[in-house]
N, C-alpha and C positions, 0 to 999 in steps of 0.2 A: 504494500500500500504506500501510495506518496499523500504529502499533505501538501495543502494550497496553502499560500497566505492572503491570507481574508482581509486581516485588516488590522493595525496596530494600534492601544489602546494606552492611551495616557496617564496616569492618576493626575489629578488635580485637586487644586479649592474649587474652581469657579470653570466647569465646562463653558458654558453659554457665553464666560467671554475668552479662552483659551481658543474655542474653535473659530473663532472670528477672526483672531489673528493667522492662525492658519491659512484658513477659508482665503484670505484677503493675500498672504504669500504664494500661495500652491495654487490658486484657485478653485473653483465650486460654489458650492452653496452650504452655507452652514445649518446643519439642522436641530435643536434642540429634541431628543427624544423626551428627555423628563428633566426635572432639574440637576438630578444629577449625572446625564448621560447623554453628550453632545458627539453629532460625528460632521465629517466634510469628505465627499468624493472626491480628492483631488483628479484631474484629468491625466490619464494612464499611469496613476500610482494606485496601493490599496488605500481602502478607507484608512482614515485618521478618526480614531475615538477618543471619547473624552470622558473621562469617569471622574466623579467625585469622592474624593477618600479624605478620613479626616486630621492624617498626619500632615504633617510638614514635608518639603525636599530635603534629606537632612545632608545629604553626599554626593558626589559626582553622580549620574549615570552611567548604570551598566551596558546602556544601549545608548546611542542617539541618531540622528537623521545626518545624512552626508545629505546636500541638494546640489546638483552639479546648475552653476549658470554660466554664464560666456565672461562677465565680471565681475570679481567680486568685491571690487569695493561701491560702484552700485545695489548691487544685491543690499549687501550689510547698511547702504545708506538707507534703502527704502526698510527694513527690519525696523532697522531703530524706528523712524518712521512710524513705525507702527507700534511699537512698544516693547523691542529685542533690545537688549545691550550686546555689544562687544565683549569679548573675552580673550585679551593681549593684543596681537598684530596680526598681519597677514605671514603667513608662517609657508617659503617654500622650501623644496624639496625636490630630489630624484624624479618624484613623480608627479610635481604639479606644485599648487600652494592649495592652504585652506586657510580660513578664518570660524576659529572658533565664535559662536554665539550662544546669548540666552536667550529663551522664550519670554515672554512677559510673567511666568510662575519661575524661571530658572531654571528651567531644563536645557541643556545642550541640543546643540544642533548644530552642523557644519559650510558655510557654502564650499564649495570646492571647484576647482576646473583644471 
């Protein structure tokens, strides 16, 4: 048997505005299921979910989003933009550069190219 992946699911405080920032970087439409259970079909990605839990982020991420764009320091402009911080510089390498970011809860995520 293989597995699909369906769709990757967030913890959060606040779905309803976690997935707006999303919604608004990947695009789609953001959907609130309940209060505490937000998703967005980004266009040829899996769903992005949004769960309401009631801890804090206490530590890095053991997963986070690589998003490949053609710039990244556009990309990371429009982020902030929308309620991302930066996290250090643009950092390259071997095999390209990234720039770390946070989401507007402080979850990691990458642009990359």
């Amino acid at each position: 048997m293989r597995a699909r992946l369906d769709e990757i699911v967030i913890d959060c405080h606040d779905p309803a505005r976690l997935v707006r920032f999303w919604a608004a970087l990947l695009g789609g439409e953001p959907v609130d299921r309940a209060a505490s259970w937000s998703y967005v079909d980004p266009p040829g990605t899996p769903r992005l979910a949004f769960q309401a839990v009631p801890e804090h982020k206490a530590t890095k991420n053991r997963l986070h989003l690589d998003l490949a764009v053609s710039a990244i320091g556009p990309a990371a402009d429009e982020a902030v933009a929308l309620g991302a911080t930066r996290s250090g510089d643009v950092v390259t390498d071997a095999q390209g550069s990234f720039q770390v970011m946070h989401d507007p809860e402080g979850n990691e995520f990458c642009f990359v190219d």
